[in-house]
C-alpha beads as a LAMMPS data file, in Angstrom:
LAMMPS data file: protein, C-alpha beads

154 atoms
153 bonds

1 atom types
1 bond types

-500.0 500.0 xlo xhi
-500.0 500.0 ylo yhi
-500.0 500.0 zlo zhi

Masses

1 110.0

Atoms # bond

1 1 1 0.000 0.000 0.000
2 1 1 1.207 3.596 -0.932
3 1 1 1.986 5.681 1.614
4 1 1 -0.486 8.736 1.845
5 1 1 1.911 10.917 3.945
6 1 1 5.447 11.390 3.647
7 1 1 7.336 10.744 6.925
8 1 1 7.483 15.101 7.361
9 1 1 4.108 15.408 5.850
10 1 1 2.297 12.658 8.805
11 1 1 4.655 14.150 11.541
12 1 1 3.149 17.841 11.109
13 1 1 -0.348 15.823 10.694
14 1 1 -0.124 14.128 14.088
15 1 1 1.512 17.468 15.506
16 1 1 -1.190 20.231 13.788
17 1 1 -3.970 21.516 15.882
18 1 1 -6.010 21.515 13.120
19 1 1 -6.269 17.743 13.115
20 1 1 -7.430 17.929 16.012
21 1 1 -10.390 20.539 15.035
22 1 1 -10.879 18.137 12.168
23 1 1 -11.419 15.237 14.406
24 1 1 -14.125 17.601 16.278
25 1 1 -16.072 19.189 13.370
26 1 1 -16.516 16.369 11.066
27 1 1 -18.663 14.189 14.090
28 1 1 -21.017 16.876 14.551
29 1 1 -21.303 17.700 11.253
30 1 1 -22.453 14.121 10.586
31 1 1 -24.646 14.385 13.431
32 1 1 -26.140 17.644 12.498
33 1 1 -26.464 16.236 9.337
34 1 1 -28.642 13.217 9.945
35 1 1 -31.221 14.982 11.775
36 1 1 -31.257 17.708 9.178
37 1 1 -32.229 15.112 6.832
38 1 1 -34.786 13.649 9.050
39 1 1 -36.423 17.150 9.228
40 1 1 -35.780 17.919 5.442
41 1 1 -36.731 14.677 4.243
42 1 1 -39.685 15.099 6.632
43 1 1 -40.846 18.175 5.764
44 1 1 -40.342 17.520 2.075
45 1 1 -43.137 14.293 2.377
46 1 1 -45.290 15.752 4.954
47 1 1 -45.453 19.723 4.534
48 1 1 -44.845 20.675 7.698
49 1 1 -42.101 21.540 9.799
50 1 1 -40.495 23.442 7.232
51 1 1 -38.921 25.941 10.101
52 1 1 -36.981 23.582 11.830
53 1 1 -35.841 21.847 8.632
54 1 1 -34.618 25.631 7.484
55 1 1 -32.648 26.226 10.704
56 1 1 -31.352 22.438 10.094
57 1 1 -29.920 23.387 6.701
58 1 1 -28.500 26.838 7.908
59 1 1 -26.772 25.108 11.083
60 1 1 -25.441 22.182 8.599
61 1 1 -24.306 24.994 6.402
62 1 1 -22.715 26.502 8.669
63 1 1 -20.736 23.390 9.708
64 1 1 -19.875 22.541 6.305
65 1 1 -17.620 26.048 5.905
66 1 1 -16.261 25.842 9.380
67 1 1 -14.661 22.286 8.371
68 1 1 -13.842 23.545 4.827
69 1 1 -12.159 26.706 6.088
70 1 1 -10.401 25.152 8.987
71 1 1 -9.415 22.040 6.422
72 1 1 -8.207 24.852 3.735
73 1 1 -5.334 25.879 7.241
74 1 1 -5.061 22.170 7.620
75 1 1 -4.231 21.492 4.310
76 1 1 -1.850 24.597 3.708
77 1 1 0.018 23.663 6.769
78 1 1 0.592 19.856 6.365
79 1 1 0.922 19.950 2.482
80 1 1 1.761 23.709 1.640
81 1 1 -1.525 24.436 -0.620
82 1 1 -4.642 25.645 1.116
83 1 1 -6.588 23.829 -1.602
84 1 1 -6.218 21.255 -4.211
85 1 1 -3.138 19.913 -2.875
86 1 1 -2.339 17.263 -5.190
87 1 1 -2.529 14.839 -2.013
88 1 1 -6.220 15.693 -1.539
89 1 1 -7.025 16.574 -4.568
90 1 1 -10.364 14.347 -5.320
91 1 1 -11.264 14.898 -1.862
92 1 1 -10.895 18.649 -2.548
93 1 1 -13.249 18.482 -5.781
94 1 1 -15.798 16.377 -3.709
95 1 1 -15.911 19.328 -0.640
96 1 1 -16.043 21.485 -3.928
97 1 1 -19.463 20.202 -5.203
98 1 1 -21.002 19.927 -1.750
99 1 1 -20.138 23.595 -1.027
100 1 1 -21.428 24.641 -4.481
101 1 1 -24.496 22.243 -3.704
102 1 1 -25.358 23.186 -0.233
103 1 1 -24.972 27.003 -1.212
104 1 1 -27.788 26.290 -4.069
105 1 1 -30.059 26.721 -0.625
106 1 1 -29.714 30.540 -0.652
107 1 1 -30.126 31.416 -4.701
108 1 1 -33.101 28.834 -4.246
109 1 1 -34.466 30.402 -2.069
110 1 1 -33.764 34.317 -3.123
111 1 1 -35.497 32.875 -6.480
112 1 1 -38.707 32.434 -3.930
113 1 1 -38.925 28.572 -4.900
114 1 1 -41.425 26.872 -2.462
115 1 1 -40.626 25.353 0.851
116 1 1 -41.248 21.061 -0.990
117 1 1 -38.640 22.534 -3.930
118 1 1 -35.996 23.678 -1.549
119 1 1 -36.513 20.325 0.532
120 1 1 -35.784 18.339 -2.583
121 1 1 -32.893 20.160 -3.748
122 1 1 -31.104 19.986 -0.064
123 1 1 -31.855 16.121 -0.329
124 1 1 -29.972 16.449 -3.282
125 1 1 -27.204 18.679 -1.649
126 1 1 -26.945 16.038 0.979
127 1 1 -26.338 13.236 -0.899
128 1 1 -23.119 15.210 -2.367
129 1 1 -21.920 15.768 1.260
130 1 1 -22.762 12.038 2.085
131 1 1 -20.099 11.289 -1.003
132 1 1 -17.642 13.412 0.099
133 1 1 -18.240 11.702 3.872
134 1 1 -17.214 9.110 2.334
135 1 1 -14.103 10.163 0.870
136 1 1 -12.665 11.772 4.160
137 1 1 -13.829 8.346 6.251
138 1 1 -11.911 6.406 3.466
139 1 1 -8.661 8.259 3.970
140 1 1 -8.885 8.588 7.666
141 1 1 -9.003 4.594 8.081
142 1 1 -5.649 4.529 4.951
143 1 1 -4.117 7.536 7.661
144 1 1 -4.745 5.340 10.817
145 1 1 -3.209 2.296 9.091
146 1 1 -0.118 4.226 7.760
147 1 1 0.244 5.649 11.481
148 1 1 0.215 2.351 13.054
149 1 1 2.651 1.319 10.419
150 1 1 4.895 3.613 11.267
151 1 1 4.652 2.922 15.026
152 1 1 5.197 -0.813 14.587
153 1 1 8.751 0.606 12.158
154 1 1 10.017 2.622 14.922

Bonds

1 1 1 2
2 1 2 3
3 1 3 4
4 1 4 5
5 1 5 6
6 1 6 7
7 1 7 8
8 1 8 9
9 1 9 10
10 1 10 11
11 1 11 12
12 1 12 13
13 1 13 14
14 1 14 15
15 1 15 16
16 1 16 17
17 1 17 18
18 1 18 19
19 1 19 20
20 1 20 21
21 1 21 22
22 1 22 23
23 1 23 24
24 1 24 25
25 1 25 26
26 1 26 27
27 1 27 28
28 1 28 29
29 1 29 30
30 1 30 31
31 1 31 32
32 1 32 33
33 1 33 34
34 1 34 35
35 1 35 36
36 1 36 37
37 1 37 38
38 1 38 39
39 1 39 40
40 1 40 41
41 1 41 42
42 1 42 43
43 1 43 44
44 1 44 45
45 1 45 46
46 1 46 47
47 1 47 48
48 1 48 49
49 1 49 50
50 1 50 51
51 1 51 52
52 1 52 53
53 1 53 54
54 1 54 55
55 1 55 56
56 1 56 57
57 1 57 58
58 1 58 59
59 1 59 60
60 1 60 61
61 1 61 62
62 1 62 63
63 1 63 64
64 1 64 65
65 1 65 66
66 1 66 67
67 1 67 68
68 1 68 69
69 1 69 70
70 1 70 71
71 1 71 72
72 1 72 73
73 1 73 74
74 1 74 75
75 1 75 76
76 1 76 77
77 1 77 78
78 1 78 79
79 1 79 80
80 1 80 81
81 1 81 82
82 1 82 83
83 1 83 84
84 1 84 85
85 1 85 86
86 1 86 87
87 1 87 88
88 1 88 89
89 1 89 90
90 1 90 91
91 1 91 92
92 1 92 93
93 1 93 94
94 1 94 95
95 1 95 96
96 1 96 97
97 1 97 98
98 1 98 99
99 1 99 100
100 1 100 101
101 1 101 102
102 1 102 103
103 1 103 104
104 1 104 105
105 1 105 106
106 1 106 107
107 1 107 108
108 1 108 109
109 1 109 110
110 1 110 111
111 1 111 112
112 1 112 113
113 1 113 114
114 1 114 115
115 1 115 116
116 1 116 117
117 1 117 118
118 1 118 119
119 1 119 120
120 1 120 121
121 1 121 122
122 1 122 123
123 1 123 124
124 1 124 125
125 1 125 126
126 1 126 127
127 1 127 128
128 1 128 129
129 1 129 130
130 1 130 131
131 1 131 132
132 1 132 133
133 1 133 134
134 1 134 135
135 1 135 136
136 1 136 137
137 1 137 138
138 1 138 139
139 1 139 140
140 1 140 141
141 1 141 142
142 1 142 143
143 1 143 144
144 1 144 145
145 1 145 146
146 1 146 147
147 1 147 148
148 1 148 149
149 1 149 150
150 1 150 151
151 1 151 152
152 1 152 153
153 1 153 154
């Protein structure tokens, strides 16, 4: 297996504060983010209980640039690019379309679209996030096993 880190590259990881952040925003973003789709998904189907879904979205939102922004220092300071490192590329592109996606929310709703519309689109938005979930999960579990590597080297 290819290492994802070089040995200065997963030193500075295991060192940076902002893994640390990482590890904190990306739980409760995935728990903000399952009852947001509850309530969207919810409100979509049963047209009601479109205010809590809209505070959902906002609050998951929300989330979504506080672990982009803090990933974009992250990034900068382990591989020297704040985004697109070639190391994170893909997983760059996904956080891409889920921004772009979950942003749709506000021209959706300046274009006065109705409450079921907006529902159906952030179902839509959240399955790009879910994607992108995926890709971060994926190289967390390749970064654990190249750290325990390295401690069973040493």
């Amino acid at each position: 297996m290819t290492a994802m880190y070089t040995a200065d590259q997963l030193e500075r990881r295991n060192k940076s504060g902002w893994t640390t952040v990482q590890g904190i925003l990306a739980p409760i973003q995935f728990v903000v983010f399952i009852i947001s789709v509850i309530l969207v998904y919810n409100a979509w189907q049963h047209n009601e209980g479109y205010a809590i879904a809209n505070a959902s979205i906002l609050l998951k939102i929300a989330l979504l640039w506080a672990i982009t922004l803090t990933g974009m220092l992250w990034e900068k300071e382990i591989f020297g690019h704040y985004f697109l490192a070639k190391e994170f590329y893909w997983e760059d592109i996904g956080n891409l379309v889920a921004i772009v996606t979950h942003n749709v929310y506000f021209v959706v709703r300046w274009l006065g679209w109705d409450d079921n519309a907006i529902m159906a689109t952030m179902l839509i938005a959240y399955a790009t996030y879910l994607i992108n979930c995926a890709q971060f999960v994926r190289r967390g579990i390749m970064a654990a096993q190249q750290r325990r590597r390295a401690t069973q080297e040493s």
